[in-house]
C-alpha positions in Angstrom: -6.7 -5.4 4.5 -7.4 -4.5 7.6 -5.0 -2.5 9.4 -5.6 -3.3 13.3 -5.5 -6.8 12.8 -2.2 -7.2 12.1 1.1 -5.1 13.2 3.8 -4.4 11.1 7.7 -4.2 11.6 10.5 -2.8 9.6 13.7 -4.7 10.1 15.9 -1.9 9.0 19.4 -0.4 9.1 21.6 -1.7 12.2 18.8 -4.5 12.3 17.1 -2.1 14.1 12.9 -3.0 14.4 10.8 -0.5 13.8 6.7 -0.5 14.5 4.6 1.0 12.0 2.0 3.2 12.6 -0.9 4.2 11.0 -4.1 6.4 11.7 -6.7 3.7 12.0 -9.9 5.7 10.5 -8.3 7.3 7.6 -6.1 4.3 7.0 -2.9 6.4 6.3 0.4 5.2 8.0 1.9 8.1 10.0 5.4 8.9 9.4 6.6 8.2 13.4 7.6 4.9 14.4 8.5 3.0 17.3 11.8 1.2 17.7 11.3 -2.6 19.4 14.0 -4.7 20.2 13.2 -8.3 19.7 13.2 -9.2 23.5 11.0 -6.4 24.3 7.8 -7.7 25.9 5.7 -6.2 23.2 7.6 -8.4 20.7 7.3 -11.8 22.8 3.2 -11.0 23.9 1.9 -14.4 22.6 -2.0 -12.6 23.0 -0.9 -9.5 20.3 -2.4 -9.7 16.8 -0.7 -10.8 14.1 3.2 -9.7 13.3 3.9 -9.1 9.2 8.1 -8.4 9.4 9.5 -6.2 6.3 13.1 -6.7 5.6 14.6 -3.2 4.5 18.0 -3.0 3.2 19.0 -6.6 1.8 20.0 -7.7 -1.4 18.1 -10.1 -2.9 20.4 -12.7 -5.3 18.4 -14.6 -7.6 18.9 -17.7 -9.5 17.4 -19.9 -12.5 16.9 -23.8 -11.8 15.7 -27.0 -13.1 14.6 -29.5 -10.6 11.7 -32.4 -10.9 8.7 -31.8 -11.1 7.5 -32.0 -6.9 5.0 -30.8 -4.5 5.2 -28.9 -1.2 7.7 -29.8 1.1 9.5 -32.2 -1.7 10.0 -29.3 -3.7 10.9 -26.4 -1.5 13.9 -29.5 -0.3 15.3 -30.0 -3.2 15.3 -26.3 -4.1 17.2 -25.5 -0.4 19.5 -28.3 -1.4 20.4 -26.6 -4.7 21.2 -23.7 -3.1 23.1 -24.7 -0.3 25.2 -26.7 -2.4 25.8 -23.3 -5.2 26.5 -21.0 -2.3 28.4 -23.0 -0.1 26.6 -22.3 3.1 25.3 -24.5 5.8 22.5 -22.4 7.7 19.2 -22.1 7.1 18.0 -20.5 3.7 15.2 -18.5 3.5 13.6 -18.1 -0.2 10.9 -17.9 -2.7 10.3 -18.5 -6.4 8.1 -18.6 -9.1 7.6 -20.9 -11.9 9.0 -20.2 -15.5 8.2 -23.4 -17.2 6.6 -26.5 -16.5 6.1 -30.1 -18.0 5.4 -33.4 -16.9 9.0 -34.1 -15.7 10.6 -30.8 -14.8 9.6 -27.1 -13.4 12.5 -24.4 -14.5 12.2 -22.2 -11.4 13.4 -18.7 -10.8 14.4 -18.5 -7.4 14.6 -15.5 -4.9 16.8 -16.1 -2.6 18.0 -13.9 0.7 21.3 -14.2 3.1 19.8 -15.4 6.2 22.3 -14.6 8.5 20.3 -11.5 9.7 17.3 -13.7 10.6 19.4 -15.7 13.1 21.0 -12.8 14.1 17.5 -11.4 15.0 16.0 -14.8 16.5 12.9 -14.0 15.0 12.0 -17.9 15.1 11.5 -16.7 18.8 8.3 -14.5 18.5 4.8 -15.7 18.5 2.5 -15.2 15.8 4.7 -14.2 12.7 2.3 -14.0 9.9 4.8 -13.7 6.7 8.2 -11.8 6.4 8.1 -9.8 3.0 11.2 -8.3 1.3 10.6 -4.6 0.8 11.3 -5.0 -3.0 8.9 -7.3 -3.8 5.9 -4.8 -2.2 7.0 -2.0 -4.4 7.0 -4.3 -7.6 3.3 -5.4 -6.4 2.5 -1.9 -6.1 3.8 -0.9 -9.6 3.0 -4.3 -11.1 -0.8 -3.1 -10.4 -0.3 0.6 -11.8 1.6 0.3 -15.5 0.9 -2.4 -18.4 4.4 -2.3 -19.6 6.4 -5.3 -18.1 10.4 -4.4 -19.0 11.3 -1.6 -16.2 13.8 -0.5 -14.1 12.1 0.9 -10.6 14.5 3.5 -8.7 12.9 4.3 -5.2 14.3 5.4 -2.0 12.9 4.1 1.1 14.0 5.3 4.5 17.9 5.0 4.6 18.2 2.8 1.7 18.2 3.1 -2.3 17.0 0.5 -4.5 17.6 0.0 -8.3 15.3 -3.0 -9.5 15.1 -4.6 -13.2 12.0 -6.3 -13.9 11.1 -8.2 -17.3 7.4 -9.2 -17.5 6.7 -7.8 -14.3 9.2 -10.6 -12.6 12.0 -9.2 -10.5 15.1 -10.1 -12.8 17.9 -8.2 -10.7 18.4 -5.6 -8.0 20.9 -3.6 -6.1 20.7 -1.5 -2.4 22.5 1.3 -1.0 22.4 3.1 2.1 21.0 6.7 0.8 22.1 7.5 -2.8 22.5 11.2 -2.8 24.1 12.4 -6.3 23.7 14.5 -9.1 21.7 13.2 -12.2 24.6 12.2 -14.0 26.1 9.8 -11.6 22.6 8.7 -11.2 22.4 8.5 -15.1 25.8 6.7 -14.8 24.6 4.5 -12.1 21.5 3.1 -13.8 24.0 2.0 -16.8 26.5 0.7 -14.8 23.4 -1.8 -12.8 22.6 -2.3 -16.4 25.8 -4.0 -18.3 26.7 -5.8 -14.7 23.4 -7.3 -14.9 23.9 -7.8 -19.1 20.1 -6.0 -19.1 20.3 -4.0 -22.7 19.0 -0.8 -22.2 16.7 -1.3 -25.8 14.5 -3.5 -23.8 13.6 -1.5 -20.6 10.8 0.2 -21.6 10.0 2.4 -18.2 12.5 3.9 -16.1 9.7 4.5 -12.9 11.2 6.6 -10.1 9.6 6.7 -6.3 11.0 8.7 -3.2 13.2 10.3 -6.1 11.7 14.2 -6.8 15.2 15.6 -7.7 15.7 13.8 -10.9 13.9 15.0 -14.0 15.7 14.8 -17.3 17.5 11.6 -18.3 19.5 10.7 -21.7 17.6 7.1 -21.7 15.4 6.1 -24.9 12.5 4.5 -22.9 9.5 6.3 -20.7 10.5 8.3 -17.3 7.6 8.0 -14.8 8.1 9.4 -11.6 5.7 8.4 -8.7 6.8 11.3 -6.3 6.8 10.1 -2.9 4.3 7.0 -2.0 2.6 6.7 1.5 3.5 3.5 3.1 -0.1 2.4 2.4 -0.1 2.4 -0.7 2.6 -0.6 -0.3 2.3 -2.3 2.5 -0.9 -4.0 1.4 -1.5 -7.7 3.0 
């Protein structure tokens, strides 16, 4: 990737937009950023590079499907209509998934989906030149997906004001939760791992890394599967596009 062609928001707590920045030679993002607002000039400038938006601090509710087997825009209807019609909501739905199984007649899809009330809120239909808007959990799982071998884990990370407890089985995001800042002791974080685990019916047998990030304060842990804790991880080690 290279960095000065593209620039790179955070759409954080409050809905507040943050600019990235990074030292250009050394390729290292610093740790200042800028607050926009999404009328600022800067924002609207239809000659900038570029825009990639990263949604911080959303819950992202997932769901399994069966629909026909379709193409393009075929398929990514029928999928909005599904969910529109299981949550009950009328505005626009922004989503992703990925393909469990396929066959001649049918794809069973597991679908990503995120409430996109914030999006309207922010009008970011609005700005010129919006490359992609990525969820923040999905980056990490990239990131980790590309470092470990083992496919059952549970990824704890902090980034800025938000925690994150993730369950992924065969490196596909199963389940997550977010928090503004978790700040307790390791026993309620013990506690809390378990308690993401049986809402989520995950069996704790089958996780087979419990992989920390942003978390240095947690060391011990009475789980039966491996601990491996990433320390804190530069920004550009995860934003990678």
């Amino acid at each position: 990737m290279l960095f000065n062609t593209l620039d790179i928001f955070e759409i954080g707590k409050d809905d507040k937009i943050l600019k990235v920045n990074y030292k250009k030679k050394k390729f290292i993002f610093k740790n200042t950023v800028q607050e926009k607002n999404i009328s600022d000039s800067y924002m609207q400038n239809k000659k900038l590079t570029k825009k990639i938006l990263i949604m911080c601090g959303q819950e992202i509710y997932i769901k399994k499907i069966n629909v026909p087997n379709l193409n393009g825009n075929a398929l990514e209807k029928v999928i909005k209509d599904e969910l529109k019609f299981y949550y009950r909501v009328t505005e626009e739905i922004v989503f992703s998934y990925h393909v469990l199984r396929k066959n001649k007649n049918n794809l069973e899809l597991l679908v990503f989906y995120i409430n996109s009330e914030r999006l309207e809120k922010l009008d970011i239909k609005t700005l010129y030149n919006v490359k992609a808007v990525y969820m923040v959990q999905f980056l990490y799982i990239e990131y980790v997906n590309r470092i470990i071998d083992n496919g059952n884990y549970i990824l704890a990370f902090n980034h800025d004001n938000y925690f994150y407890l993730i369950y992924c089985e065969d490196k596909i995001l199963k389940a997550d939760d977010v928090q503004i800042y978790f700040k307790e002791s390791e026993i309620q974080f013990q506690k809390h791992i378990f308690n993401f685990c049986r809402i989520n019916n995950i069996s704790i047998n089958s996780v087979e890394n419990l992989i920390l990030a942003g978390l240095n304060n947690y060391g011990s842990f009475d789980i039966k599967c491996g601990v491996k804790n990433l320390g804190y991880l530069e920004k550009s080690k995860i934003y990678k596009f």
